[in-house]
N, CA, C and O atoms as a CHARMM CRD file, in Angstrom:
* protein
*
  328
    1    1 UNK  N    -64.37900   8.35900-112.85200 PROA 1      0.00000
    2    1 UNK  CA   -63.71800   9.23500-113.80700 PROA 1      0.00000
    3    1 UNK  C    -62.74700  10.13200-113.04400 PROA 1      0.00000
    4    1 UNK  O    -63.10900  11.11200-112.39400 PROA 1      0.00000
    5    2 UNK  N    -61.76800   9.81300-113.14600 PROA 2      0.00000
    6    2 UNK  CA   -60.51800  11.37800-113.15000 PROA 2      0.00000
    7    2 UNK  C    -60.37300  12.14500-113.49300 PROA 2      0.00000
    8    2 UNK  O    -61.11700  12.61100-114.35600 PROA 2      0.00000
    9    3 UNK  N    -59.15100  12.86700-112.96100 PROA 3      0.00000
   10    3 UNK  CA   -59.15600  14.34800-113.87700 PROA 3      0.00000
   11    3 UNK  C    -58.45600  13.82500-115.34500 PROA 3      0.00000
   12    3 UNK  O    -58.71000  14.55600-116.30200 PROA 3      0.00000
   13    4 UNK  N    -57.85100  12.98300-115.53900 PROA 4      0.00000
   14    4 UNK  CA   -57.87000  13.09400-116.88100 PROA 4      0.00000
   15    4 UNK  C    -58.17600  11.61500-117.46900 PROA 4      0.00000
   16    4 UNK  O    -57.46000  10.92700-118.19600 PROA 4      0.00000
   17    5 UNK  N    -59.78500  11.26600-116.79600 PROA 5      0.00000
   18    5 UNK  CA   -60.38300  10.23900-118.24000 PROA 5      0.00000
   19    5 UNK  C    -60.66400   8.98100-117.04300 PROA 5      0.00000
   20    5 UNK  O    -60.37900   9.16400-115.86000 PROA 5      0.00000
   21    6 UNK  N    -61.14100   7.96000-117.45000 PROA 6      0.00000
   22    6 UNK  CA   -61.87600   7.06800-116.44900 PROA 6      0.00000
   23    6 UNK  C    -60.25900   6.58100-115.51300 PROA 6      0.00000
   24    6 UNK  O    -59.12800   6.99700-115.76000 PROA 6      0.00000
   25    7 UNK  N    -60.54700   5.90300-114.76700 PROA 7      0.00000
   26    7 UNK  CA   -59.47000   5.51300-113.39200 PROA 7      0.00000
   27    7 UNK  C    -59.72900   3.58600-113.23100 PROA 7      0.00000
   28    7 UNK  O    -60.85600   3.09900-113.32000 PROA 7      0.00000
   29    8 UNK  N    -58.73400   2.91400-113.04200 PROA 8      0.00000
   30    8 UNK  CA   -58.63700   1.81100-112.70200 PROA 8      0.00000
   31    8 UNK  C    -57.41300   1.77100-111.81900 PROA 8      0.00000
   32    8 UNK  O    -56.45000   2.53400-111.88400 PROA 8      0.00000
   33    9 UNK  N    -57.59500   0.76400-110.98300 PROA 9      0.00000
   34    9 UNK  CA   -56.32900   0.82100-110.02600 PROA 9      0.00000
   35    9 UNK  C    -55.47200   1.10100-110.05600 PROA 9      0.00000
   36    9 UNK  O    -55.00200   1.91500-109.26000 PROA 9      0.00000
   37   10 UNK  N    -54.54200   0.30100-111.44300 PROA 10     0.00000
   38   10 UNK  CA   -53.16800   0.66300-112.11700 PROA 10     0.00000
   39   10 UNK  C    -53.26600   2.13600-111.81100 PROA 10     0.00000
   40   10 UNK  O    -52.66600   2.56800-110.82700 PROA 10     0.00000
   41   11 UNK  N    -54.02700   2.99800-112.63200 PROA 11     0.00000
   42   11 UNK  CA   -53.96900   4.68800-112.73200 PROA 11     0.00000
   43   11 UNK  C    -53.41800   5.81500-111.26400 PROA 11     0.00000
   44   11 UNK  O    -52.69200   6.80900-111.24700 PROA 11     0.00000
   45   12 UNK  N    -54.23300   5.00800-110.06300 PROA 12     0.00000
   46   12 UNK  CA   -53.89200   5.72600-108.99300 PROA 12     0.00000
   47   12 UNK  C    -52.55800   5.62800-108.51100 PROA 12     0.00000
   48   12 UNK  O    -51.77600   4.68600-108.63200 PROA 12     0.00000
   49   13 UNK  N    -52.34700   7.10300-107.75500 PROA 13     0.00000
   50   13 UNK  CA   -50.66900   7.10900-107.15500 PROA 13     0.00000
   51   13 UNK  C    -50.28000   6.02000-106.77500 PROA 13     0.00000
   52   13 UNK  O    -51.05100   5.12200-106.43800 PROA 13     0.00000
   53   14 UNK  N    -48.99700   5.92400-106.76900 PROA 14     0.00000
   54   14 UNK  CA   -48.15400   4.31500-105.91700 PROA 14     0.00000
   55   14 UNK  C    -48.23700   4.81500-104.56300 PROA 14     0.00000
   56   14 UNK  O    -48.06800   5.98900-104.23700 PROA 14     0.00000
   57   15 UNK  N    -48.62800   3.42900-103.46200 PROA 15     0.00000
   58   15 UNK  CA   -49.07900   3.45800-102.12000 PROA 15     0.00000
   59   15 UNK  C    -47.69300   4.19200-101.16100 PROA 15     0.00000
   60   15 UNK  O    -47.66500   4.64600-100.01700 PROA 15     0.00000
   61   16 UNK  N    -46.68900   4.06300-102.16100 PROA 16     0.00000
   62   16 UNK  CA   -45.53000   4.70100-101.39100 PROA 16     0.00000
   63   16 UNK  C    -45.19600   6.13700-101.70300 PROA 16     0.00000
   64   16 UNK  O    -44.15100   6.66200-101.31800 PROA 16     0.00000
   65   17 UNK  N    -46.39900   6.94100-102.63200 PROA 17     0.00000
   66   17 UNK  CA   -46.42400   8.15700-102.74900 PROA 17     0.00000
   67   17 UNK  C    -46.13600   9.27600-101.50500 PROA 17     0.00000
   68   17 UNK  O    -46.81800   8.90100-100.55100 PROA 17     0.00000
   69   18 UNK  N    -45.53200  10.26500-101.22000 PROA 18     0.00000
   70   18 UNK  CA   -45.35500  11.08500-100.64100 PROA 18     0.00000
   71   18 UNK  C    -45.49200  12.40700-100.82400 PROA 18     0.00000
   72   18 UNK  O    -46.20300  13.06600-100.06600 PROA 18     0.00000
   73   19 UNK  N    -44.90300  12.89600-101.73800 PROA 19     0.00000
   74   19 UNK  CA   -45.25300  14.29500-102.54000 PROA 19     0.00000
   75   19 UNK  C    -46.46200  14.28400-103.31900 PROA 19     0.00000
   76   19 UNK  O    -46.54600  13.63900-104.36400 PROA 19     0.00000
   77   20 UNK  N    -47.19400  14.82200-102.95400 PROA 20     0.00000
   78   20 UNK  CA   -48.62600  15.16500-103.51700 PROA 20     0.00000
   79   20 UNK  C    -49.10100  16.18200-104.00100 PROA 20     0.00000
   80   20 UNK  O    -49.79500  17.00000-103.39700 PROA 20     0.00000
   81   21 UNK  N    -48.66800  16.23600-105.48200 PROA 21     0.00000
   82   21 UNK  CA   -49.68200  17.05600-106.46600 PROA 21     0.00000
   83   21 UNK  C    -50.86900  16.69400-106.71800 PROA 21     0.00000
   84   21 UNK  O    -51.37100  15.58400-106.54300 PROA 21     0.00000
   85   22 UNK  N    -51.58800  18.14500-107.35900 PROA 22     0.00000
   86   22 UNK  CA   -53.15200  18.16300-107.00700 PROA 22     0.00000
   87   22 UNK  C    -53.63800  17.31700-107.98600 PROA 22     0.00000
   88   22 UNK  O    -54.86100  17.24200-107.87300 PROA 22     0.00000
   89   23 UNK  N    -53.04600  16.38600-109.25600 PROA 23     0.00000
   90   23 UNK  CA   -53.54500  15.54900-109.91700 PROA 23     0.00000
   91   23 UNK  C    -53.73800  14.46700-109.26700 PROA 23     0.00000
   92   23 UNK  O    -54.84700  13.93900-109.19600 PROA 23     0.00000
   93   24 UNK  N    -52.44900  13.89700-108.58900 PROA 24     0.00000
   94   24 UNK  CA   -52.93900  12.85700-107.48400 PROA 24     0.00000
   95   24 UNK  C    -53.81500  13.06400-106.50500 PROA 24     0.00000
   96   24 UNK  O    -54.50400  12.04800-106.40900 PROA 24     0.00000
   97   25 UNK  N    -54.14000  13.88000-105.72000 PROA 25     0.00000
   98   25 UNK  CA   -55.17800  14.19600-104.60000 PROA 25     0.00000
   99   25 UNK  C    -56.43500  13.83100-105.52600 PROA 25     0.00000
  100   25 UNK  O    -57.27300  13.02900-105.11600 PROA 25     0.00000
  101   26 UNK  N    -56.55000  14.45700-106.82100 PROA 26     0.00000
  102   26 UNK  CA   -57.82500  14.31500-106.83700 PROA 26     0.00000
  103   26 UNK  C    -58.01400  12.75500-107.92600 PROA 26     0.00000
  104   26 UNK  O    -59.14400  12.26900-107.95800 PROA 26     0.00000
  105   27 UNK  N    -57.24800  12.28300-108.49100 PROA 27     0.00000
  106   27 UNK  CA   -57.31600  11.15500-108.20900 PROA 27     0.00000
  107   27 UNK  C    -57.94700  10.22200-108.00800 PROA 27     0.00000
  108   27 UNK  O    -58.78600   9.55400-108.61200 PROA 27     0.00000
  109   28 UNK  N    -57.20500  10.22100-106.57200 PROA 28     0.00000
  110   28 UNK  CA   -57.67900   9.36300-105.01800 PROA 28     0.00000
  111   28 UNK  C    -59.08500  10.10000-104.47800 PROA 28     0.00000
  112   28 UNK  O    -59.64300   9.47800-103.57500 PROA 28     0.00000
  113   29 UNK  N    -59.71000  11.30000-104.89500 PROA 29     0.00000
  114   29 UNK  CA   -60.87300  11.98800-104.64500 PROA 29     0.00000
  115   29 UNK  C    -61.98100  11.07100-105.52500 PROA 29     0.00000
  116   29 UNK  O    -63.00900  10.53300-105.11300 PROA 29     0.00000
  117   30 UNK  N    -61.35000  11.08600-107.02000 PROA 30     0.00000
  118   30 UNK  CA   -62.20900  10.27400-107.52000 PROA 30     0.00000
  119   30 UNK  C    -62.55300   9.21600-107.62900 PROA 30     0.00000
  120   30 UNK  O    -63.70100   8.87400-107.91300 PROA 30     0.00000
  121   31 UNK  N    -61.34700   8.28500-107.36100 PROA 31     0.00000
  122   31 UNK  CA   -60.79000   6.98500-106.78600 PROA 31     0.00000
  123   31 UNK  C    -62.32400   6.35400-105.89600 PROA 31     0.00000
  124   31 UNK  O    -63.17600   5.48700-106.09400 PROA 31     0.00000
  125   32 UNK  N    -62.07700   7.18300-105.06300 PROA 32     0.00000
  126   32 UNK  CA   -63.09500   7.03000-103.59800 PROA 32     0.00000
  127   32 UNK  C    -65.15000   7.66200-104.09300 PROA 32     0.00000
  128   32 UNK  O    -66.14000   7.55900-103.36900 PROA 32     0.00000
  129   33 UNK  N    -65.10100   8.00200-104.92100 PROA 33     0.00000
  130   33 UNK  CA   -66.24500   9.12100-105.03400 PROA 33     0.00000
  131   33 UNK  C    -66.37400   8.14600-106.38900 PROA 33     0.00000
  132   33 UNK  O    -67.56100   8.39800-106.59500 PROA 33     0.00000
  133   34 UNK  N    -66.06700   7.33700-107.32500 PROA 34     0.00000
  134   34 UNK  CA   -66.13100   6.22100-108.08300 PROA 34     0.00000
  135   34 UNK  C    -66.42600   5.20000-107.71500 PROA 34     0.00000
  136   34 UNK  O    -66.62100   4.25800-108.48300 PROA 34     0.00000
  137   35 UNK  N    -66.57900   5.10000-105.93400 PROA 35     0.00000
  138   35 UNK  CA   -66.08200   3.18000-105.64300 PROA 35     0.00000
  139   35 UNK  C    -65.16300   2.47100-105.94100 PROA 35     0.00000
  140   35 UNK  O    -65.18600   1.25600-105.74200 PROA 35     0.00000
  141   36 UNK  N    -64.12200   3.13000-106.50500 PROA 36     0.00000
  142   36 UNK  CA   -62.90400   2.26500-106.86200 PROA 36     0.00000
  143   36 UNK  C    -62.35300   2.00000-105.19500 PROA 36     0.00000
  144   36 UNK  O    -62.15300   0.95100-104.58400 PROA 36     0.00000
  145   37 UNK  N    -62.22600   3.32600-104.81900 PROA 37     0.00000
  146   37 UNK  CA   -61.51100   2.55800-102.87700 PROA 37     0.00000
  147   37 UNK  C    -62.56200   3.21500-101.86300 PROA 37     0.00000
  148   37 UNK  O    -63.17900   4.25100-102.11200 PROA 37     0.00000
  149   38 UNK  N    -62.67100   2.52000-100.76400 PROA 38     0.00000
  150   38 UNK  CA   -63.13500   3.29500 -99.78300 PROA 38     0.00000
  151   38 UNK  C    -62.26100   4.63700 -99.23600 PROA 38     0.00000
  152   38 UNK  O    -61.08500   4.77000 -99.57600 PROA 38     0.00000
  153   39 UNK  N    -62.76900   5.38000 -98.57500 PROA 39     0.00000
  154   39 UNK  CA   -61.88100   6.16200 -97.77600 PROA 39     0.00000
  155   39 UNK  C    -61.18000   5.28000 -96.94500 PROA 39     0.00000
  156   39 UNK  O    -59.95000   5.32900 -96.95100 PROA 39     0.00000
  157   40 UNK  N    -61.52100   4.81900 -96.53200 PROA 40     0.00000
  158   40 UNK  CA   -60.61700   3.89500 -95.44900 PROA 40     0.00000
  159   40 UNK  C    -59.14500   3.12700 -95.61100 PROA 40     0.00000
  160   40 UNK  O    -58.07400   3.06700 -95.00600 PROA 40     0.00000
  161   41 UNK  N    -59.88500   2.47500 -97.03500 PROA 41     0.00000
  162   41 UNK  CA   -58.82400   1.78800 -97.42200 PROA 41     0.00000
  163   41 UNK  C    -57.84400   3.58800 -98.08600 PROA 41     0.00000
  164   41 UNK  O    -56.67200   3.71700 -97.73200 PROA 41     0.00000
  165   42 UNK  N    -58.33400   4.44900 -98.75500 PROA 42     0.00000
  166   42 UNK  CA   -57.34600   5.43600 -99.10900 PROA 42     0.00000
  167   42 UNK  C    -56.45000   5.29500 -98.06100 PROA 42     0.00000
  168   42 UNK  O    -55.43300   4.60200 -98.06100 PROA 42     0.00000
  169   43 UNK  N    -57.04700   6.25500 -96.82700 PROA 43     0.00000
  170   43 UNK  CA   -56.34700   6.68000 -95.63700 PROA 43     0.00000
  171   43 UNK  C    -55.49400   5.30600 -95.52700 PROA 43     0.00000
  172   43 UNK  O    -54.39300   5.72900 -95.17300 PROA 43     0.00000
  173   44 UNK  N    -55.40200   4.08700 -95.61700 PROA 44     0.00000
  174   44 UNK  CA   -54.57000   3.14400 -95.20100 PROA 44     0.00000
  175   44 UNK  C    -53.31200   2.84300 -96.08200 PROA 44     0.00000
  176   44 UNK  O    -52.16200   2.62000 -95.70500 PROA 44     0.00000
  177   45 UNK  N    -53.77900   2.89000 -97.24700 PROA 45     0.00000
  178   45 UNK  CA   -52.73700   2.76100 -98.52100 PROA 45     0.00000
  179   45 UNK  C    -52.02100   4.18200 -98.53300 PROA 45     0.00000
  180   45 UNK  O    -50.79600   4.10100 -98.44200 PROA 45     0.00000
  181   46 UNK  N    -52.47300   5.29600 -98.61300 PROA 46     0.00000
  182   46 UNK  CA   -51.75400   6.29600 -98.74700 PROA 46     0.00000
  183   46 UNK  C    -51.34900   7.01500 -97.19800 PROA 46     0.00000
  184   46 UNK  O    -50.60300   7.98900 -97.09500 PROA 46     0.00000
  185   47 UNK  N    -51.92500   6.40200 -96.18300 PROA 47     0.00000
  186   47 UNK  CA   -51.31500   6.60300 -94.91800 PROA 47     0.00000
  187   47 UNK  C    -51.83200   8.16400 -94.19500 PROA 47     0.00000
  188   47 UNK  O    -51.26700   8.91300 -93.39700 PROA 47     0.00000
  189   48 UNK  N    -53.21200   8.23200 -94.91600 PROA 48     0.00000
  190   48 UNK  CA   -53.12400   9.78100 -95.13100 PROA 48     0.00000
  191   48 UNK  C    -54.58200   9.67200 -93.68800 PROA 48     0.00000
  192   48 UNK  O    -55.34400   8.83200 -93.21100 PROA 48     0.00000
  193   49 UNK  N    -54.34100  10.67000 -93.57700 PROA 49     0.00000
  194   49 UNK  CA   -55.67600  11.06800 -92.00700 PROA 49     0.00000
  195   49 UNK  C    -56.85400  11.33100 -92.52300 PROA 49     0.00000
  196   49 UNK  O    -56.87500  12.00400 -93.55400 PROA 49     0.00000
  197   50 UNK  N    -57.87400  10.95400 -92.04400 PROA 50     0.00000
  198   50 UNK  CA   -59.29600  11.64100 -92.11700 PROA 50     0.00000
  199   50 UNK  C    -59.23200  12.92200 -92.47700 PROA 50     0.00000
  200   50 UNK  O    -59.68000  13.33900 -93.54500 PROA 50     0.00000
  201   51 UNK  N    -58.57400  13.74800 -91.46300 PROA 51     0.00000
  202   51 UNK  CA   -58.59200  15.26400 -91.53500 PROA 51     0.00000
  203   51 UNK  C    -58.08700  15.65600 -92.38100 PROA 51     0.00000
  204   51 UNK  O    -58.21100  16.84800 -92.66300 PROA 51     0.00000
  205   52 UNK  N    -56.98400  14.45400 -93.44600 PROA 52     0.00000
  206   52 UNK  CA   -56.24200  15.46700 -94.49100 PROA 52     0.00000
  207   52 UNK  C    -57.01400  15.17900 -95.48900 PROA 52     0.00000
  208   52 UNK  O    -57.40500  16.19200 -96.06900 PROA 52     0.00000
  209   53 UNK  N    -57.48200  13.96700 -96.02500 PROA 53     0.00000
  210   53 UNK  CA   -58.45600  13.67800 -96.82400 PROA 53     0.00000
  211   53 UNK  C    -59.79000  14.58800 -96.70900 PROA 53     0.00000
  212   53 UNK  O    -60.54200  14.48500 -97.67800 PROA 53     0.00000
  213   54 UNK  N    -60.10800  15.26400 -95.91000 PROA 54     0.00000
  214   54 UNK  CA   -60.98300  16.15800 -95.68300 PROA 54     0.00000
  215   54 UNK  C    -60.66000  17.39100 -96.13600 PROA 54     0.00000
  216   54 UNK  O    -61.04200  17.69400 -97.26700 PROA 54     0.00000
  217   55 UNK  N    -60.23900  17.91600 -95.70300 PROA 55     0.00000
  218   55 UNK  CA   -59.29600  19.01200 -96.18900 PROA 55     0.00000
  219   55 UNK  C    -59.07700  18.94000 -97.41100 PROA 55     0.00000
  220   55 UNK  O    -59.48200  19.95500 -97.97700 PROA 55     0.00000
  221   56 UNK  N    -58.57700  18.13900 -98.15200 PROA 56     0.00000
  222   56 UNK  CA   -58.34700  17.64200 -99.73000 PROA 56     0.00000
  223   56 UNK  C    -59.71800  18.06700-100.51700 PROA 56     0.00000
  224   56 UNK  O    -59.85000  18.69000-101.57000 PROA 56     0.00000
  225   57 UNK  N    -60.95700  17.35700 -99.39000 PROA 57     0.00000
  226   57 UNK  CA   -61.97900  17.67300-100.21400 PROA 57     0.00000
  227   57 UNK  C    -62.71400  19.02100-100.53200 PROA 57     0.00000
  228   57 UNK  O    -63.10600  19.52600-101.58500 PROA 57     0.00000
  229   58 UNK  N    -62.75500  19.45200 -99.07900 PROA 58     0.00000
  230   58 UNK  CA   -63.01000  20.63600 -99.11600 PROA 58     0.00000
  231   58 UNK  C    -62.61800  21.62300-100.23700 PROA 58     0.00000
  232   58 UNK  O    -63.34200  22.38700-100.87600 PROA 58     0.00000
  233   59 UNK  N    -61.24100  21.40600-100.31500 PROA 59     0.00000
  234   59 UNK  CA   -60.21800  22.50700-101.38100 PROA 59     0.00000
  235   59 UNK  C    -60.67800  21.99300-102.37600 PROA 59     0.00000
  236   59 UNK  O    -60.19600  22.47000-103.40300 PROA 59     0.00000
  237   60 UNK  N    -61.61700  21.00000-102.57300 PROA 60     0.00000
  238   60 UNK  CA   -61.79500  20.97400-104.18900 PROA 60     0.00000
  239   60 UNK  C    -63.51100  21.23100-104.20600 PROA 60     0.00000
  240   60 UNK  O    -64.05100  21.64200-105.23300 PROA 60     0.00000
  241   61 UNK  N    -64.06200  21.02900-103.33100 PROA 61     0.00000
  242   61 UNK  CA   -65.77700  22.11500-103.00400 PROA 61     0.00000
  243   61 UNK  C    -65.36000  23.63200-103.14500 PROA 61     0.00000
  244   61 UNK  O    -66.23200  24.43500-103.47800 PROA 61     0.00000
  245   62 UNK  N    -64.54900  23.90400-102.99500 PROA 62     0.00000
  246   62 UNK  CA   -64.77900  25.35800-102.80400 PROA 62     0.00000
  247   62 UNK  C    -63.73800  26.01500-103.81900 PROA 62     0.00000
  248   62 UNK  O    -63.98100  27.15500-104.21500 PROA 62     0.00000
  249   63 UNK  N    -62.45200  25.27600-104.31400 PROA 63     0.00000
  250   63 UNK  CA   -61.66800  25.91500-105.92600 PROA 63     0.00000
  251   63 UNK  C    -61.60900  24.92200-106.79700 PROA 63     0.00000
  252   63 UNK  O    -60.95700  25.16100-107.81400 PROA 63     0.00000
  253   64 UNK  N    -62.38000  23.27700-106.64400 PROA 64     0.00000
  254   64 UNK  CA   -61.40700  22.49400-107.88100 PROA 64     0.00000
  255   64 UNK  C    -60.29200  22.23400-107.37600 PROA 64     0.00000
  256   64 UNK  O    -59.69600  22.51800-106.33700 PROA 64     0.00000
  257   65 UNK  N    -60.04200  21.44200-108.60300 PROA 65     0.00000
  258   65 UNK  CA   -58.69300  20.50300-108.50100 PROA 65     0.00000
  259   65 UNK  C    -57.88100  21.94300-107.92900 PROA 65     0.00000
  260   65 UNK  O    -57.43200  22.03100-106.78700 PROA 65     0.00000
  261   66 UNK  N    -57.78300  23.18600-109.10800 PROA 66     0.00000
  262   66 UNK  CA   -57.17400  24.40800-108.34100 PROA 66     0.00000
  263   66 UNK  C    -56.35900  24.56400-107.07100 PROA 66     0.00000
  264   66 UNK  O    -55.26600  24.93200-106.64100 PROA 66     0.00000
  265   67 UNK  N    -57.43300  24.11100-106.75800 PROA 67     0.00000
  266   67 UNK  CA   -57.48600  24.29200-104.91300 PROA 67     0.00000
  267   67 UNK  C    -56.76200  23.61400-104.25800 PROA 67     0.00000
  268   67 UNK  O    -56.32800  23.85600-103.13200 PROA 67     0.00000
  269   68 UNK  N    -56.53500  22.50300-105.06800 PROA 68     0.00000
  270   68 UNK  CA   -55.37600  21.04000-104.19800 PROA 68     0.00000
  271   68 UNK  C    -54.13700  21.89200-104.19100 PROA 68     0.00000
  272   68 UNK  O    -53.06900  21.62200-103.64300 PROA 68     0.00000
  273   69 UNK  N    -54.42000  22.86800-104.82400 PROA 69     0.00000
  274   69 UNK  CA   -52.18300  23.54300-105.16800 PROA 69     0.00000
  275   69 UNK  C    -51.85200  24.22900-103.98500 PROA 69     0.00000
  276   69 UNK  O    -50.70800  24.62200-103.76100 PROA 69     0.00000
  277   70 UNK  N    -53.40500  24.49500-102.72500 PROA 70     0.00000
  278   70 UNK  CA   -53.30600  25.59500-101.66800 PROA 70     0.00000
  279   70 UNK  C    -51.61200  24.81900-100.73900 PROA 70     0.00000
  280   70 UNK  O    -51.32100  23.66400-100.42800 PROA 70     0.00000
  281   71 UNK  N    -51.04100  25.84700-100.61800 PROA 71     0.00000
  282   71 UNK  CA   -49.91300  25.17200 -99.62100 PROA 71     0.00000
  283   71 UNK  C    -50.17500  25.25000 -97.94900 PROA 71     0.00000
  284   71 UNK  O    -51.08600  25.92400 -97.46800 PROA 71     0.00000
  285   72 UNK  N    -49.56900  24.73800 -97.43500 PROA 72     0.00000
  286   72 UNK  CA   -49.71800  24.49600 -95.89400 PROA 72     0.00000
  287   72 UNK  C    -49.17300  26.12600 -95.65900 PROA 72     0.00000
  288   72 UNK  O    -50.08600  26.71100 -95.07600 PROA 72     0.00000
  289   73 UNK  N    -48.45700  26.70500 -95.81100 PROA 73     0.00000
  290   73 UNK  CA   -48.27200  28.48100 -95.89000 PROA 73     0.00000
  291   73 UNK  C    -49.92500  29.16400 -95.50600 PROA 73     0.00000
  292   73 UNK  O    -50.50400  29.65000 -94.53500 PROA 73     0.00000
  293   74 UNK  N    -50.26700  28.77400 -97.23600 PROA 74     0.00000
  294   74 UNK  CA   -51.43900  29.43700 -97.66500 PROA 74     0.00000
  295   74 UNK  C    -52.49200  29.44100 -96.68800 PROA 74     0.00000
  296   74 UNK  O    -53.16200  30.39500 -96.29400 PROA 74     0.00000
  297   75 UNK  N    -52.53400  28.37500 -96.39600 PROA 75     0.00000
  298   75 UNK  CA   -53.83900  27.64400 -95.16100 PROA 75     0.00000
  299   75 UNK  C    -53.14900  28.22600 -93.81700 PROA 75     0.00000
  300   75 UNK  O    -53.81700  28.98800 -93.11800 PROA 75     0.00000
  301   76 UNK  N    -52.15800  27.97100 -93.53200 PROA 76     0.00000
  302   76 UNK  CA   -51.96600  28.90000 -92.05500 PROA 76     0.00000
  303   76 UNK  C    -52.04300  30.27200 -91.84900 PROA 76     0.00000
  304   76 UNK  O    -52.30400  30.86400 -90.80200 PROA 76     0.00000
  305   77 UNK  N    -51.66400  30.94400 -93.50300 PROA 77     0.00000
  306   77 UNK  CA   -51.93600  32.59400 -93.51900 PROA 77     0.00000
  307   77 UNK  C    -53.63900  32.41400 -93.37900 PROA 77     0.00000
  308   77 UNK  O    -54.10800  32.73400 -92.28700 PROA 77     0.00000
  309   78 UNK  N    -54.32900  32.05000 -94.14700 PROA 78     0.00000
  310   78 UNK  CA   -55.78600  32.07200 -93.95400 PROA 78     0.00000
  311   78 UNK  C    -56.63800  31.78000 -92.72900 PROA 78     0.00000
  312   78 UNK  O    -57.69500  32.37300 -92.51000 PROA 78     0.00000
  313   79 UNK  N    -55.99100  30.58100 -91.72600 PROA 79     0.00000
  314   79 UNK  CA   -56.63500  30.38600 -90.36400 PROA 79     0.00000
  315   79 UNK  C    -56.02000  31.36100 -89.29500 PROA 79     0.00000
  316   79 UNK  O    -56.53500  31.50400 -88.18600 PROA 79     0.00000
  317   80 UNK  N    -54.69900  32.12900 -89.76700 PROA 80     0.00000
  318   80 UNK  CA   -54.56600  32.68700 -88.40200 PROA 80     0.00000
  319   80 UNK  C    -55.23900  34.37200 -88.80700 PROA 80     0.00000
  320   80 UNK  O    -55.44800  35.00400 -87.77200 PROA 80     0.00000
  321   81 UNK  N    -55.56500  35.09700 -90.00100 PROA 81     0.00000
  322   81 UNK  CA   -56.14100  35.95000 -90.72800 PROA 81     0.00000
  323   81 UNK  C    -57.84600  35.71300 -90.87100 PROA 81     0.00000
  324   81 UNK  O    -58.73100  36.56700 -90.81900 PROA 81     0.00000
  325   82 UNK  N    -57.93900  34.53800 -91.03000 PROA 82     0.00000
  326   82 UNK  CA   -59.59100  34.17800 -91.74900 PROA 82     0.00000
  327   82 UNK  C    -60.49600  34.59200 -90.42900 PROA 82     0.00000
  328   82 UNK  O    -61.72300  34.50100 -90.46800 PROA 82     0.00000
């Protein structure tokens, strides 16, 4: 299930996605957390790192989809402050 209603392949971002809004992140969160893809295969199709897919998740443990909107700003004010 997605954020908006069950997910089949068709549904997820195109593999040549680049700009990533937090509907797509989570998605591919649910994508993976459904069995529709492994992480692996995510990280390969969307080209994306362990660490960012991590990060992805995290921001949605701790605000929700919300949380996918944090910007790379936001997160560097917070690690060099936190």
């Amino acid at each position: 299930m997605g954020p908006l209603g069950p997910l089949t392949m068709e549904d997820l971002p195109a593999s040549a996605t680049t700009y990533w809004v937090s509907r797509r992140k989570a998605e591919v969160l649910a994508a993976i957390d459904g069995g529709l893809l492994s992480v692996d295969d995510a990280c390969e199709r969307y080209r994306l790192s362990l660490e960012e897919l991590g990060a992805w998740r995290r921001s949605v443990d701790r605000a929700g989809i919300a949380g996918l909107r944090i910007t790379k700003v936001q997160r560097y004010r917070d690690h060099v402050t936190g």
